[in-house]
C-alpha positions as CSV (number, residue, x, y, z in Angstrom):
1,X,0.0,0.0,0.0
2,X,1.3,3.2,-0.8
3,X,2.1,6.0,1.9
4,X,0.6,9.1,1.5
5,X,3.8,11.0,0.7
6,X,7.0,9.8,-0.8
7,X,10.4,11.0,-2.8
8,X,11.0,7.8,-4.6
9,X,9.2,6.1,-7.2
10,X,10.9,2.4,-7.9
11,X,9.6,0.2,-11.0
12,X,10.3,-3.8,-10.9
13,X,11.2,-6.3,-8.6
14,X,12.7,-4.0,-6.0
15,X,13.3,-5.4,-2.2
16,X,10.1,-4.1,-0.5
17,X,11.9,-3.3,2.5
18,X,13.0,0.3,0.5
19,X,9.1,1.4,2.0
20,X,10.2,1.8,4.9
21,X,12.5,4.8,3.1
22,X,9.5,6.2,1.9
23,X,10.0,4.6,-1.9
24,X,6.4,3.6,-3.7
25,X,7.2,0.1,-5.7
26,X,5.4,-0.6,-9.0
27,X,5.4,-3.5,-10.7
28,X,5.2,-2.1,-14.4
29,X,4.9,1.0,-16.2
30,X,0.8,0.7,-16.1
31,X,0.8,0.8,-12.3
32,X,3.2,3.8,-12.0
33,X,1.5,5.7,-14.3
34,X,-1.6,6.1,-12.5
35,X,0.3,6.6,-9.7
36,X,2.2,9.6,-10.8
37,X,-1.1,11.2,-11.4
38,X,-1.4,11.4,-7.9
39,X,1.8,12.0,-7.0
40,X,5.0,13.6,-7.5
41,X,8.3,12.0,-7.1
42,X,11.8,13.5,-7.0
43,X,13.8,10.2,-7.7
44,X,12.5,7.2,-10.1
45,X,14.4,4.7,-10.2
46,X,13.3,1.5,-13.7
47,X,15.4,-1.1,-15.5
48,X,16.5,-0.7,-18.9
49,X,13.9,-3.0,-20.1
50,X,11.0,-0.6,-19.4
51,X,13.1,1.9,-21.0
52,X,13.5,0.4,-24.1
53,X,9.8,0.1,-24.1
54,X,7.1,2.3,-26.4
55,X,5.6,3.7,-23.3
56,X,8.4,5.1,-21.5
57,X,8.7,8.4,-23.3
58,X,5.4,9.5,-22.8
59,X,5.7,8.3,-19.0
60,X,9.1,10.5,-18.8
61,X,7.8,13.6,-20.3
62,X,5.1,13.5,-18.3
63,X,6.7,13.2,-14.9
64,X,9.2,16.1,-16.7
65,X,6.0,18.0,-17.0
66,X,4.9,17.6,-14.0
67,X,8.2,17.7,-12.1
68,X,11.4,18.9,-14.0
69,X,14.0,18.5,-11.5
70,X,12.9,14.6,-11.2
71,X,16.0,12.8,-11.4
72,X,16.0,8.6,-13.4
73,X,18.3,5.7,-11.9
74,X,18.5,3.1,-14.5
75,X,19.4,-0.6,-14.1
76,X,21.4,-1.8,-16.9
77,X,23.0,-5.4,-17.2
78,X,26.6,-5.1,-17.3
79,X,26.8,-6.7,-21.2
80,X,24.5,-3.8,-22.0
81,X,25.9,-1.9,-25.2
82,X,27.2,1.3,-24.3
83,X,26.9,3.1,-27.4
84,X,22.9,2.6,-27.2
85,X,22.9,3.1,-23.4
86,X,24.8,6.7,-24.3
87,X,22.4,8.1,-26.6
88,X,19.7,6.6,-24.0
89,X,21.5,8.6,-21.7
90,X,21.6,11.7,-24.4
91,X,17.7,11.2,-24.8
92,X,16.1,11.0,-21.4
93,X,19.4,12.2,-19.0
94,X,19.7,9.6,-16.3
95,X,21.2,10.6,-12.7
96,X,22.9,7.8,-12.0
97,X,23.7,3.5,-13.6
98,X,23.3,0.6,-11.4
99,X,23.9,-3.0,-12.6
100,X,21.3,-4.9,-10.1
101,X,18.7,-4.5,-8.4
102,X,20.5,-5.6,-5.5
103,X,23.7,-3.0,-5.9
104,X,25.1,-2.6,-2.3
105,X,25.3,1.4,-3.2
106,X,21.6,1.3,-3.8
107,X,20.2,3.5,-1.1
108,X,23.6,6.0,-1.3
109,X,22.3,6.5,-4.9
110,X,18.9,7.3,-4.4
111,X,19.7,10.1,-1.6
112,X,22.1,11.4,-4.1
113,X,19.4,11.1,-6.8
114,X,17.3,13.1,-4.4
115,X,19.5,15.6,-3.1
116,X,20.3,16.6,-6.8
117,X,16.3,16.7,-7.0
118,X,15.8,19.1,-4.3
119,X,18.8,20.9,-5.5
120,X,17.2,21.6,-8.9
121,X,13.8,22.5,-7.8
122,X,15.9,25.3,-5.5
123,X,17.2,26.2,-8.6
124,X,14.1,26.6,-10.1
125,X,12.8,28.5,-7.2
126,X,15.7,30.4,-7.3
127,X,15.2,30.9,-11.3
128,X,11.4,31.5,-10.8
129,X,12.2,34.3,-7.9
130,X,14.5,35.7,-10.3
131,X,12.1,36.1,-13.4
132,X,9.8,37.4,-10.9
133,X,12.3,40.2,-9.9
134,X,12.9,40.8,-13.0
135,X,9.2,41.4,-14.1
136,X,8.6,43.7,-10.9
137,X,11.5,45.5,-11.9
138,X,10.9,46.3,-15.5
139,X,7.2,47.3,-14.5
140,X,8.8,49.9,-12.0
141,X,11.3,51.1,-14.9
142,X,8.3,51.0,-16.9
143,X,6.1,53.0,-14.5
144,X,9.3,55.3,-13.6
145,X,9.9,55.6,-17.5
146,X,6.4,57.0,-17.7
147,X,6.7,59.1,-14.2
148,X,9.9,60.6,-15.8
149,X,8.2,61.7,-19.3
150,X,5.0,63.2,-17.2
151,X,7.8,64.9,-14.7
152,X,9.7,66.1,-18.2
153,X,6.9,67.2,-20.0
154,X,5.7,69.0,-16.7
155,X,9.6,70.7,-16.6
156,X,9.0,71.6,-19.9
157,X,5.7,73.5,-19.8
158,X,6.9,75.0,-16.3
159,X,10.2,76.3,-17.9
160,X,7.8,77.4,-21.1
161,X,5.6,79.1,-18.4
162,X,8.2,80.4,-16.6
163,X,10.7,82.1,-19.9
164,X,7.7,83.5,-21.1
165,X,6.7,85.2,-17.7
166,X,10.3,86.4,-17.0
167,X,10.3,87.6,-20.8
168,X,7.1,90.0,-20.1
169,X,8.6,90.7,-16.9
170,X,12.1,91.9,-18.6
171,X,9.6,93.9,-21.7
172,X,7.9,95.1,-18.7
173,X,11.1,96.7,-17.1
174,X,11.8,97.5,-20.7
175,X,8.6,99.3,-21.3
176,X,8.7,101.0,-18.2
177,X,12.2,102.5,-18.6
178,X,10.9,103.0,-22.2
179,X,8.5,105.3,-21.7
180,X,10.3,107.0,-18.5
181,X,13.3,108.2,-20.2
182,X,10.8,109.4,-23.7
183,X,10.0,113.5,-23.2
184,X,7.7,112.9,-26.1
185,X,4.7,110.5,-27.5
186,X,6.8,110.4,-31.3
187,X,9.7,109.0,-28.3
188,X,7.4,106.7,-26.7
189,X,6.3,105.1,-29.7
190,X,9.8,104.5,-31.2
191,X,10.9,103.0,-27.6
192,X,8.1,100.9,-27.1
193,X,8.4,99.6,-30.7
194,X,12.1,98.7,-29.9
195,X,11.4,97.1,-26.4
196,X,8.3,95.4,-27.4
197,X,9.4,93.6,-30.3
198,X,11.1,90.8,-28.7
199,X,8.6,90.1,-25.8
200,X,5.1,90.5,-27.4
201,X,6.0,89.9,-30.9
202,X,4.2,93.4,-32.2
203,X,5.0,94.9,-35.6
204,X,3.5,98.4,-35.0
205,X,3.0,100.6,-32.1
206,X,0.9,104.0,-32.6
207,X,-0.2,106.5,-30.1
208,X,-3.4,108.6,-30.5
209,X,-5.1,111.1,-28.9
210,X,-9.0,111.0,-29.0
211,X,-10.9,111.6,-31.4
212,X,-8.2,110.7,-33.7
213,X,-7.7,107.4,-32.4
214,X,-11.4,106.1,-33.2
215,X,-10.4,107.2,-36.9
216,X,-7.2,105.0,-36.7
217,X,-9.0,102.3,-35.9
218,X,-11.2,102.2,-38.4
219,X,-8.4,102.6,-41.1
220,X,-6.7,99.3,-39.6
221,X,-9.8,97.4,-39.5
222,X,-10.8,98.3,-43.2
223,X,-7.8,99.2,-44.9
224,X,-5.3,97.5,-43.3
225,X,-4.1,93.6,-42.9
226,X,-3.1,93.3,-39.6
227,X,-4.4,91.9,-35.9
228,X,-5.1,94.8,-33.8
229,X,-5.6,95.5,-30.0
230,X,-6.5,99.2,-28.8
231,X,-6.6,99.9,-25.3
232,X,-7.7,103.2,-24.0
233,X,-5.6,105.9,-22.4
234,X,-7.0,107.9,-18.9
235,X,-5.6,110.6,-17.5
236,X,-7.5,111.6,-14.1
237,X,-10.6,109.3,-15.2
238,X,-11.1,111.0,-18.5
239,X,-9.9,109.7,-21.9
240,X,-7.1,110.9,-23.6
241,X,-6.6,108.7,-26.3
242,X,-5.4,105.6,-27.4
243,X,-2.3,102.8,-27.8
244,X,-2.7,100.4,-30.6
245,X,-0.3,96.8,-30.5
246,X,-0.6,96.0,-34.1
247,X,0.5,92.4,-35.3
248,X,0.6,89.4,-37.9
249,X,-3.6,88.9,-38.7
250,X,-2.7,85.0,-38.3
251,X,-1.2,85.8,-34.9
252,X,-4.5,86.9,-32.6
253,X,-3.7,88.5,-29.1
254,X,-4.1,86.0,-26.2
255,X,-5.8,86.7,-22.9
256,X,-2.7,86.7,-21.3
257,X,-1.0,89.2,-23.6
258,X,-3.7,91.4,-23.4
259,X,-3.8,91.7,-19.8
260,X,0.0,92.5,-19.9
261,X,-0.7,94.9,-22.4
262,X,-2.9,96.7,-20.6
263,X,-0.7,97.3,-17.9
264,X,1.9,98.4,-20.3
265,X,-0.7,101.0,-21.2
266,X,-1.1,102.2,-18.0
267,X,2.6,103.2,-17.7
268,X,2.3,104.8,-20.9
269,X,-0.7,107.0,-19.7
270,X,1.3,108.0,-16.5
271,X,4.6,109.0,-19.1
272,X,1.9,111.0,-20.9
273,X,0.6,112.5,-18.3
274,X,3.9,113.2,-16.6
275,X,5.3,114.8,-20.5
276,X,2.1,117.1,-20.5
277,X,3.2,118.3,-17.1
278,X,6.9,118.5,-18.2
279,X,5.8,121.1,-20.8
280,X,3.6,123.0,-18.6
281,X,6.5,123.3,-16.2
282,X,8.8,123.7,-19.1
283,X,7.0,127.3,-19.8
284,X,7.6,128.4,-16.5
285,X,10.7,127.8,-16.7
286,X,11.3,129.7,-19.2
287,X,9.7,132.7,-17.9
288,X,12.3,132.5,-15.0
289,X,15.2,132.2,-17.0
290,X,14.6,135.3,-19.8
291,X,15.1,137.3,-16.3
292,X,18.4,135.5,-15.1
293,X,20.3,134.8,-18.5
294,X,19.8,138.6,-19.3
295,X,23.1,139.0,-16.9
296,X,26.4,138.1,-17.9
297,X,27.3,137.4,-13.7
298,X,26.7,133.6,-12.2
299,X,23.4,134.5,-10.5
300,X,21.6,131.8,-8.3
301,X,18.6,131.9,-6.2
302,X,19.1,129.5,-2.8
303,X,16.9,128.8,0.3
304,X,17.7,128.6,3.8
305,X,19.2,125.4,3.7
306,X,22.0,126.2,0.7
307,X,20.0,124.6,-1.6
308,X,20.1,125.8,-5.5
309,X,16.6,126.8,-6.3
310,X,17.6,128.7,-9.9
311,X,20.2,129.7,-11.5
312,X,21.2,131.3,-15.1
313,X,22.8,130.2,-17.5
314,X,26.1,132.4,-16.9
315,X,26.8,129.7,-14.0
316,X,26.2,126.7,-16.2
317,X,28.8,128.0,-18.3
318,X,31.0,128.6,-15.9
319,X,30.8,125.3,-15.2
320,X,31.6,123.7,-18.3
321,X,34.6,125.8,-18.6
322,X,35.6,124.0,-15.4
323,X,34.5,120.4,-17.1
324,X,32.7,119.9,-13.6
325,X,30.1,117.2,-12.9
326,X,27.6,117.9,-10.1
327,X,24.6,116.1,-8.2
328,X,24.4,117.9,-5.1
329,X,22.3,121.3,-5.4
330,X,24.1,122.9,-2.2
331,X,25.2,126.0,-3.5
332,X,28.9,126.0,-1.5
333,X,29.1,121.8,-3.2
334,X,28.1,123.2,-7.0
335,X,29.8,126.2,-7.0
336,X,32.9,125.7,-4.9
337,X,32.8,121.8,-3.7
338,X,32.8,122.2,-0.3
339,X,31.0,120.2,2.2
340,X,30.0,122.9,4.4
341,X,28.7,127.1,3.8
342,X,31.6,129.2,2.7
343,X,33.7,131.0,5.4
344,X,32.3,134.3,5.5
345,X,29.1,133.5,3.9
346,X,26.9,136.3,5.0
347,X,23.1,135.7,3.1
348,X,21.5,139.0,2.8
349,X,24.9,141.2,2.8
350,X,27.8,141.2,0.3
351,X,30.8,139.0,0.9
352,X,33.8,137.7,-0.7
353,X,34.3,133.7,-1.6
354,X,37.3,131.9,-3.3
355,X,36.5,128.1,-4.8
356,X,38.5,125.9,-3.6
357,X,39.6,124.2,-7.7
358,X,42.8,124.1,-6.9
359,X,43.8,123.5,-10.8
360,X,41.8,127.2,-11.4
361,X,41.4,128.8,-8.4
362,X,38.8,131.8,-8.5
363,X,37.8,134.4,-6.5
364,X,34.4,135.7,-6.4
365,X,32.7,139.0,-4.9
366,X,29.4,138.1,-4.2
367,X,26.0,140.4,-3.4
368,X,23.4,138.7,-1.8
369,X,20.0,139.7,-1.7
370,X,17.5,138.7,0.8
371,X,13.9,137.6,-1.3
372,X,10.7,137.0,0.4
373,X,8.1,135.0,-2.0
374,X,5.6,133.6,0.8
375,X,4.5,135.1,3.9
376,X,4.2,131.6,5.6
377,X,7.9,130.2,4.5
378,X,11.2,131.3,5.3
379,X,13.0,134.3,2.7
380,X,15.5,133.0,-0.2
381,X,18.3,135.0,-1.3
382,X,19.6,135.9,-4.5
383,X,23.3,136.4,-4.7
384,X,25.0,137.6,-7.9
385,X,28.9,135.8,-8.1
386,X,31.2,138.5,-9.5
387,X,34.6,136.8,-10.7
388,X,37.7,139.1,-9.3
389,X,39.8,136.6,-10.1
390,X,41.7,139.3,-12.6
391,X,42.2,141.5,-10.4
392,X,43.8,139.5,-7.6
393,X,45.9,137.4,-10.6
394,X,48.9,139.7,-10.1
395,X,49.0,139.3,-6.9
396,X,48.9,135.7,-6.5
397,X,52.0,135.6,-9.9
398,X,54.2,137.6,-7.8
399,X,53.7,136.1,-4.8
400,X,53.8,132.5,-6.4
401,X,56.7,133.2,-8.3
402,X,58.4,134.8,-5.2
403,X,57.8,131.0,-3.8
404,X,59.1,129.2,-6.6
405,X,62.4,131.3,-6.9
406,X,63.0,130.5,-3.4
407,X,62.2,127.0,-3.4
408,X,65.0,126.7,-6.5
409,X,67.7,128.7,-4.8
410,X,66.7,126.4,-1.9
411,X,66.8,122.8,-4.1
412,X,69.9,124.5,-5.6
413,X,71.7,125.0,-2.4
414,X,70.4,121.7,-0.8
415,X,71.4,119.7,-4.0
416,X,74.9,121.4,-4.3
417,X,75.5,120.4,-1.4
418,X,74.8,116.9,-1.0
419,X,76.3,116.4,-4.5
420,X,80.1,117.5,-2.8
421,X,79.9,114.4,0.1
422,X,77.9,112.0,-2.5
423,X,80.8,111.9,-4.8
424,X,83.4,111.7,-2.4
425,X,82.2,108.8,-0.6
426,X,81.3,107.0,-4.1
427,X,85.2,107.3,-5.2
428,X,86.2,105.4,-1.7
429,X,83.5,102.7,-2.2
430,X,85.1,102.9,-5.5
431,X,88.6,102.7,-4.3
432,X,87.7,100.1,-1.8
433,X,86.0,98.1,-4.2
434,X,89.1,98.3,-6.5
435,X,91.6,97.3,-4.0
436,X,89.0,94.7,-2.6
437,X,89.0,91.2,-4.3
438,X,85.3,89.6,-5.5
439,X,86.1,86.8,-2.6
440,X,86.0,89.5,0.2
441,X,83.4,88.5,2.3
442,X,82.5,92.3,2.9
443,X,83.2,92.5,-1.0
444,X,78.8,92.2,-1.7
445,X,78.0,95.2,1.0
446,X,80.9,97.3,-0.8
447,X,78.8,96.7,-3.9
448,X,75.7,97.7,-2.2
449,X,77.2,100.2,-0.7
450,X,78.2,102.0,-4.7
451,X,74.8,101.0,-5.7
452,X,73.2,103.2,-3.0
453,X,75.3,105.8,-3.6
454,X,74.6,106.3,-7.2
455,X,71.0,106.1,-6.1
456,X,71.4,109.0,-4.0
457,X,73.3,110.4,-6.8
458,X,70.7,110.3,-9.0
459,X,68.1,111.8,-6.6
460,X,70.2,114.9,-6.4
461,X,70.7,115.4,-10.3
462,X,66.6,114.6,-10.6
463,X,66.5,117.4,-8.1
464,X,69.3,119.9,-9.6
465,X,67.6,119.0,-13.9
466,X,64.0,120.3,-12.0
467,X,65.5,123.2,-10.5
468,X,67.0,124.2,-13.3
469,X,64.1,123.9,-16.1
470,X,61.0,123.6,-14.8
471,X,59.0,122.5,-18.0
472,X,61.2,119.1,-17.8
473,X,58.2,117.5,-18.7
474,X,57.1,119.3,-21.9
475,X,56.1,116.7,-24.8
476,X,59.4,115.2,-26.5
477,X,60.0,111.9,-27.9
478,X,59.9,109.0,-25.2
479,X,61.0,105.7,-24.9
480,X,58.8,103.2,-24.6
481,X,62.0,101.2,-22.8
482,X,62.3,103.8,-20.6
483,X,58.7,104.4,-19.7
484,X,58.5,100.9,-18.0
485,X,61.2,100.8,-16.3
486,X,60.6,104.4,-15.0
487,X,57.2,102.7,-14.4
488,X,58.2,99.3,-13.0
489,X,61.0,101.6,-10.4
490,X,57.9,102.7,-8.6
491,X,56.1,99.5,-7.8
492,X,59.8,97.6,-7.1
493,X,59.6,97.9,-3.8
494,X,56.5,95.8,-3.8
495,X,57.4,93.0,-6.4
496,X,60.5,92.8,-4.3
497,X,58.6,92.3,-1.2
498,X,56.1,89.9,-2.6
499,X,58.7,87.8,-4.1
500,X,57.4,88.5,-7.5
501,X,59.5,87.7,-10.6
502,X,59.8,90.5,-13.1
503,X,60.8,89.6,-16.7
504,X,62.0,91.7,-19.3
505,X,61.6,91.9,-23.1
506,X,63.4,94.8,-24.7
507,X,64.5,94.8,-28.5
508,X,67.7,95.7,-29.8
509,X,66.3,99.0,-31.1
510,X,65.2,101.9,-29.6
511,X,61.0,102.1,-29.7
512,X,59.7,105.8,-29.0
513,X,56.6,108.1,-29.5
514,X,55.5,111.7,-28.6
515,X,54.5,112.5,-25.0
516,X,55.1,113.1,-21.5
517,X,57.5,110.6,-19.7
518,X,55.8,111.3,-16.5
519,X,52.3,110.9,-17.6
520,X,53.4,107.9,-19.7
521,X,54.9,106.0,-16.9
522,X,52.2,107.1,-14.3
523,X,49.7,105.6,-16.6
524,X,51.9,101.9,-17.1
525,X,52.4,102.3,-13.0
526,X,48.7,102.0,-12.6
527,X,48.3,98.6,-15.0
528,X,51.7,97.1,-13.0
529,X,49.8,98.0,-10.2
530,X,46.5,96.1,-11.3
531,X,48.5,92.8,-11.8
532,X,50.9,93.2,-8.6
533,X,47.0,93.7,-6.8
534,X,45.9,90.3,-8.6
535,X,49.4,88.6,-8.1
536,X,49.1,89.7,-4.3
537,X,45.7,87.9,-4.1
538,X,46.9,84.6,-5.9
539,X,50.0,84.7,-3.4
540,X,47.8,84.8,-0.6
541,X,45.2,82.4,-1.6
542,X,47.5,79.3,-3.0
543,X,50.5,78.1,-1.2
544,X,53.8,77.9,-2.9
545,X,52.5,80.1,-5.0
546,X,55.1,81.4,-7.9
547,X,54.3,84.8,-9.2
548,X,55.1,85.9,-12.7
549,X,55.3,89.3,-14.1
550,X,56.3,89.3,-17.9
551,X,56.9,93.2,-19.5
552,X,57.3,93.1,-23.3
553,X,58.2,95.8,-25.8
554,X,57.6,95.3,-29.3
555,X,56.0,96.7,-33.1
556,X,53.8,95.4,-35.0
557,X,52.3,95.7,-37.9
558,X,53.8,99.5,-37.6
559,X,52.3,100.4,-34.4
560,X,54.4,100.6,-30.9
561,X,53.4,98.2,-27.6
562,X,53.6,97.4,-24.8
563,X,52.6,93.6,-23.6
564,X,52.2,93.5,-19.6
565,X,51.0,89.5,-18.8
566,X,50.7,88.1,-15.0
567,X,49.1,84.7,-14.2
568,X,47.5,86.0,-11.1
569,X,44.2,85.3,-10.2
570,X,42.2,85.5,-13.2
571,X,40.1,88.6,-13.9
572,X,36.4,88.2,-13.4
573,X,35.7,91.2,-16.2
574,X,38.7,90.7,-18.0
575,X,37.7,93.6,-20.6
576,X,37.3,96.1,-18.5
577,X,38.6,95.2,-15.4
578,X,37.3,97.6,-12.6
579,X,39.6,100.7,-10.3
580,X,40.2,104.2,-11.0
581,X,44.0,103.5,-11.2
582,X,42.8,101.7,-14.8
583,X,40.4,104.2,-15.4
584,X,42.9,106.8,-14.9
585,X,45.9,105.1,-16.7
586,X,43.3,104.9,-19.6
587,X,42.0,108.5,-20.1
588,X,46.2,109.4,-20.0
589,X,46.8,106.9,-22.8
590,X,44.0,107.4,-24.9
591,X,45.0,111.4,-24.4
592,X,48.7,110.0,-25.8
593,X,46.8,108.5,-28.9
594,X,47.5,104.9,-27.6
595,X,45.0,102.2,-26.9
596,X,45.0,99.9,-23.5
597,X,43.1,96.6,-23.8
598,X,42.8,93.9,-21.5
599,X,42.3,90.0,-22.4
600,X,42.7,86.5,-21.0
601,X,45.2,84.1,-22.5
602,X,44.3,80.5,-23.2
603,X,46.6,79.4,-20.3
604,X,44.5,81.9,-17.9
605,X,47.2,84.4,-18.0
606,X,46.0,88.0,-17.3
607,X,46.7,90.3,-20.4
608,X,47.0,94.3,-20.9
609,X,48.3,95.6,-24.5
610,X,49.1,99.3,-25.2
611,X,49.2,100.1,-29.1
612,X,50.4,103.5,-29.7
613,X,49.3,104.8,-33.1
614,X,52.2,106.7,-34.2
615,X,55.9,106.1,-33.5
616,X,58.8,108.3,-33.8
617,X,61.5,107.3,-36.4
């Protein structure tokens, strides 16, 4: 009787007592197949005979359907052909060849048989876990292929959303500046046309006051081709007119664009508003100034505070000849650029003022009048500036040139006689130097010791050449060799100290233009002094650091340069990089005909070229 549950299946005459190891034994193929109906076995075990028989292969596949890892034991007589039992073997895949039923290894075989059984079917667990995995795994990349393409395509129409707001934001700011800076409605138009091009796509903007902008927008609609959008202009509740966006007729306005429109209009009412009032205040200005400009005297009218209420024109001229600049309307900040009231400013009386330009000094008598235009507010004063600059000029020549005779007799005597001691002690350094052999251990300070000397030297004949002609420094022909090192003799002291390495280029031949040696080699100070500043900062910022500063003098194509390079730390704006030292060294070139540019090399390298347009043969 079979038990309930078993791993083995045996087929033929098999000792019964393999039961009690859980085996089922058939006695042919017939019984066993209804049994493996029932049942599934791990290990079956038949002789060759059943094998060879016409059942057998339906009875295998179907326990291989039923069971795949189910592993065969066959019993094959020793004299069995082994060619036949191989492709058996090729055919059906047996576990294991016994020669008897009775083989002493029997029950060793069929635990082996069944351990490779339970093997397999982990395998296939295994196998079907993995295929499972797999499945689950490419439905996630499925559903986070289609999470990604809803997340792109939502990116997408929130960075669409988002250029085209921060594009009608920027034609706002561009409208509104637009029509700010216009001081006409012909000016608005043209600037709204030009600012509105890019962000609303218009071809034509028109401005029209009522009633003629009904009539324009009748003309658009029947004589001309294009998609219009009119939106009213109020000034104070009450129509003024009319702004019409005109575009493509296969391009309609959308809601959107039409509400940003209208706020564009509403700037554009306020800048009309704001020009009507310009020209209404425009014509009383105008009344005031026929009164002031009629005097050929600086004449200003200022409140308690110092604060330029009017003035005429004779003190905007003045002005100009000065090539001044101001913001502040304090009358002692315009006038004279002080920061405080002039001493012995006396409102309401005459006084006397000087300005305080110290390039062109002037001296001014002023007579003030005290003006009282309301009741209920403090009085302003008019004060008429006459210049008595003339008649103080003589004065201040004799007395200045009083000063400069005795500064040079001073400089004279002072140079004369330091020159007497200098040259003495430079022949004994000299001497000592001769009589001295290069081996001397004190033989290096006797060679500083010259090369002091002839420094000092050279400060005294500076000194004696500018007492002695004091337009030293009149245009001539200059050397672009000697402007740098002129120049690069003022900032030594700090590549010396920063451990910065100067390199020199010089040709053979002597490159020089017109100008002022001075001014030249203040202006090349100031661009040594922008790439000491950036080899400073690179110094401090990365250790072991070795600063480079490369000065070149060349021509080409013609034209005279000068090629300053540093690899410092690398300039943000390396155009126009920022300082009023740059600023400065630029206005004094360009006023030298030359041109200063500033680049970045490929290797990173901070560039500044001066081109000078003409050179001296």
């Amino acid at each position: 009787m079979r038990t309930l549950k078993a791993s083995f299946l045996l087929i033929g005459p098999w000792d019964s007592r393999l039961q009690e190891l859980g085996a089922h034994i058939a006695t042919d193929l017939s019984q066993a197949w209804h049994w493996i109906h029932d049942s599934t076995y791990d290990v079956v075990a038949l002789s060759i005979t059943l094998i060879l028989g016409k059942k057998f292969p339906e009875f295998y596949h179907e326990i291989k359907r039923n069971s795949p890892s189910t592993q065969f034991i066959a019993v094959v007589p020793e004299d069995f052909s082994a060619t036949q039992l191989a492709l058996l073997h090729e055919e059906f895949s047996f576990f294991r060849v016994m020669s008897s039923f009775q083989d002493a290894q029997l029950e060793s075989h069929l635990f082996s048989a069944l351990e490779e059984a339970n093997q397999r079917k982990q395998d296939e667990n295994l196998a079907f876990l993995i295929r499972e995995q797999t499945g689950q795994l490419k439905r996630i990349q499925i559903e986070l292929e289609e999470r990604v393409q809803k997340r792109t395509r939502f990116l997408t129409e929130a960075r669409r959303k988002l250029f085209l707001t921060n594009s009608r934001i920027e034609g706002f700011k561009r409208a509104l500046m637009a029509v700010h800076q216009a001081s006409s409605v012909i000016e608005i138009e043209q600037l709204l046309n030009e600012s509105m091009a890019a962000t609303v796509q218009t071809s034509w903007i028109r401005l029209f006051y009522h009633p003629q902008d009904e009539l324009f927008a009748r003309q658009v609609q029947t004589q001309l081709d294009f998609t219009q959008l009119q939106v009213p202009l109020f000034r104070h509740h009450e129509k003024v007119g009319s702004i019409f966006f005109l575009r493509a007729p296969d391009h309609p306005f959308t809601r959107d664009e039409s509400d940003f429109l209208n706020r564009v209009a509403e700037a554009v009412a306020l800048a009309m508003d704001r020009i009507q009032k310009l020209k209404e205040s425009e014509d009383l200005k105008e009344q005031w100034e026929a009164t002031f400009n009629a005097m050929s005297d600086p004449v200003v009218l200022i409140d308690t505070n110092y604060d330029i209420i009017q003035s005429n024109k004779a003190l905007d001229e003045r002005l100009q000849e000065q090539d001044r600049e101001h913001t502040s309307r304090k009358c002692f900040q315009v006038l004279y650029n002080r920061e405080e009231p002039c001493p012995g400013c006396q409102r309401g009386t005459n006084f006397r003022v000087q300005s305080q330009n110290t390039a062109a000094p002037r001296s001014y008598e002023v007579y003030s009048q005290s003006l009282l235009l309301d009741p209920e507010k403090p009085p302003v004063f008019v004060n008429l500036y006459h210049d008595i600059t003339q008649q103080l000029k003589m004065e201040r020549q004799i007395v200045e040139s009083a000063k400069m005779a005795e500064l040079g007799t001073i400089g004279s005597s002072i140079a004369h006689e330091l020159n007497n001691p200098l040259g003495g002690i430079l022949s004994f350094t000299q001497l000592i130097k001769m009589d001295m052999k290069p081996d001397n251990p004190l033989y290096p300070d006797i060679v500083e010791m010259e090369a002091g000397v002839q420094r000092c030297k050279e400060i005294v004949q500076n000194l004696l050449g500018f007492t002695r002609n004091p337009n030293a420094d009149q245009e001539g022909v200059v050397s672009l060799k000697e402007v740098c090192l002129r120049a690069l003799k003022i900032v030594e002291l700090q590549t010396k100290s920063q451990g910065i390495e100067v390199k020199l280029h010089f040709p053979g031949e002597e490159i020089s233009t017109i100008g002022h040696l001075n001014l030249l080699a203040q202006a090349l100070k100031n661009v040594l002094q922008n790439s000491i500043d950036r080899l400073t900062d690179r110094i401090r910022h990365v250790k072991g650091f070795r600063a480079l500063l490369d000065i070149e003098v060349a021509v080409k194509d013609g034209l005279g340069q000068i090629l300053i390079k540093d690899n410092g730390t690398p300039e943000k704006n390396p155009t126009s990089p920022l300082g009023l030292g740059v600023s400065v060294a630029a206005q004094i070139l360009r006023d030298h005909e030359a041109v200063l540019e500033f680049s970045l090399s490929d290797a990173q390298e901070n560039l500044a070229l001066v081109t000078f347009s003409a050179l001296e043969k």
